[in-house]
N, C-alpha and C positions, 0 to 999 in steps of 0.2 A: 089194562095198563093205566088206562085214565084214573081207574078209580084209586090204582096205586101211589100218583101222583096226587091227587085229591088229600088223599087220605094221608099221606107223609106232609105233604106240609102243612095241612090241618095241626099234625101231632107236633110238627117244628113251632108250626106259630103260638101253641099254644104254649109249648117248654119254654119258646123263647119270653115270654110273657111272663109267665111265673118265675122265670131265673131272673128276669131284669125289674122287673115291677115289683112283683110277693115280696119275692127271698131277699133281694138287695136293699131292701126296705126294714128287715130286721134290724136291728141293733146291737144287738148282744151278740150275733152270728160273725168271726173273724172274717171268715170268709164261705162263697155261695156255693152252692155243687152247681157244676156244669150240664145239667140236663138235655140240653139241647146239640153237646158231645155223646151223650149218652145212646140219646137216641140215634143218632150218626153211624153211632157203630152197631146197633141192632140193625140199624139199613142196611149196612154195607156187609156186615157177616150172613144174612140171612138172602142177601139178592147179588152180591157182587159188587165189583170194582166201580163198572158205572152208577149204578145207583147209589153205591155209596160218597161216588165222588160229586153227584148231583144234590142227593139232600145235602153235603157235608156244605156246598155251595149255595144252596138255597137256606140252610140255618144261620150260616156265614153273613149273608144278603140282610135278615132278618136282626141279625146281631146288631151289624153296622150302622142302620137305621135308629135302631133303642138305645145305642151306648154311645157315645164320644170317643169311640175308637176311630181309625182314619179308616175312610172306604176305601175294602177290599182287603184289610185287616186278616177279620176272622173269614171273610169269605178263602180267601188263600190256606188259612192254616187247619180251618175244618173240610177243606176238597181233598189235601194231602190226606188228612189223616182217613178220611170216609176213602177215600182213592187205595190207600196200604191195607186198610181194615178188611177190603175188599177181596184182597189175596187170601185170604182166608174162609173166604164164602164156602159151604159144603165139607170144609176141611177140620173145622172145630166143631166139636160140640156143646152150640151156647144152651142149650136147654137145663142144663146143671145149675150148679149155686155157684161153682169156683173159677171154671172160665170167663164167664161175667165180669166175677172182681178182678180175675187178672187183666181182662182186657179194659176195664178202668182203669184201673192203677197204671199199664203201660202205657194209654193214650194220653192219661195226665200227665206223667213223666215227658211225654214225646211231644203234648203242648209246648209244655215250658223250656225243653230244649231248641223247639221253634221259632219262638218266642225271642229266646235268648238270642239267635242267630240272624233273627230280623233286627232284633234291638242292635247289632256292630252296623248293620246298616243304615240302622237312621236312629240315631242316638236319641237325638233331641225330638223327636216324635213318637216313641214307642219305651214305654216304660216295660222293663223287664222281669221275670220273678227271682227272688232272691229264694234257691232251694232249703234256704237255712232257716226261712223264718216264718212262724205261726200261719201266717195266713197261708202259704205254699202247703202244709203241714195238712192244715185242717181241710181244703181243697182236695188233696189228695187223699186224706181217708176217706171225705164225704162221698169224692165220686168209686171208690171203689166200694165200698156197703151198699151205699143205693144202685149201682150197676145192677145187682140180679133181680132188685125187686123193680126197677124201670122194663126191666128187658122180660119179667112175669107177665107186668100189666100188658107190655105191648104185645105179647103173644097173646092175650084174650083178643084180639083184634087181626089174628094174624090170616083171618080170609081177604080182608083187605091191604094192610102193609105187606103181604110178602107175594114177591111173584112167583109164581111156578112154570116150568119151561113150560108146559102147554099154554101157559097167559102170554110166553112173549112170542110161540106160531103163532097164538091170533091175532098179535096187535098188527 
C-alpha cells in the first residue's frame, strides 16, 4: 500500500508539473488538458472511492500550490470527483479505448459544473467556465482523446498504482 501511495503521487506530481509548467507555457494552445484529472480517475476507477478521493486530494494539494487558485480550490473539486469516480471501481470496463473518453469528457463537464456552483458562492474569487467558449471547447476535447492514451501509459505501471484486495489484507 505504501508503495501505492509512493507511486500515485510520484505520477500526481509529475502531471501536475507538466499541466502547469510545459503545457501552460505553450502559446498557441487555447487551452491545457487536465492530466492530473486524468489521472484522478484512473485512481479512482481502478482501486475505489477512497483512493480515489485521496489522490483527487493530493493532486488538488499539488494544484493549489503551482496555480494562483485559492487553497483548497482544486483540492475540493478533484476529492468529489476521484470520490464519485470511485463508485464505479470494478464496475466499468476502463481497459478499452471508449470508456476512457467517456469518462473524460463526463468529469470535464462535471468540473466546470463545479466550478460554476463554487463561482455563486464566491463571485469575486473564483472565475467560472463559460461552456460556450473555445477554451471550455478545446479543454474538453483534449481531455477526452488523451484519456485512453493517459490511462494505456498508466496501466504499464499497473503492479505499482493499482491495489489488489490481497495488498489491502496486508497492509
Amino acid at each position: 500500500m505504501v508503495n501505492f501511495f509512493l507511486g500515485s503521487t510520484f505520477v500526481l506530481f509529475c502531471s501536475t508539473l507538466i499541466e502547469s509548467s510545459l503545457l501552460s507555457n505553450i502559446t498557441f494552445l487555447p487551452a491545457i488538458p487536465d492530466l492530473s484529472l486524468l489521472c484522478v480517475l484512473f485512481f479512482s476507477t481502478y482501486n475505489g472511492k477512497l483512493y480515489g478521493e485521496t489522490t483527487g486530494f493530493i493532486s488538488g494539494v499539488f494544484l493549489d500550490f503551482l496555480t494562483m487558485a485559492p487553497f483548497g480550490f482544486n483540492c475540493l473539486l478533484r476529492t468529489v470527483i476521484g470520490y464519485l469516480t470511485g463508485f464505479f471501481n470494478k464496475t466499468l470496463n476502463v481497459d478499452g479505448f471508449f470508456v476512457p473518453m467517456l469518462l473524460g469528457f463526463l468529469a470535464t463537464l462535471f468540473k466546470a459544473l463545479l466550478i460554476f456552483l463554487i463561482s455563486i458562492f464566491y463571485p469575486n474569487s473564483i472565475v467560472a467556465y463559460n461552456p460556450f467558449t473555445l477554451t471550455f471547447l478545446v479543454e474538453l476535447i483534449f481531455n477526452t482523446v488523451l484519456a485512453p492514451f493517459v490511462f494505456m501509459f498508466l496501466r504499464l505501471f499497473k503492479k505499482t498504482l493499482v491495489l489488489y484486495p490481497e495488498q489491502v489484507k496486508n497492509a
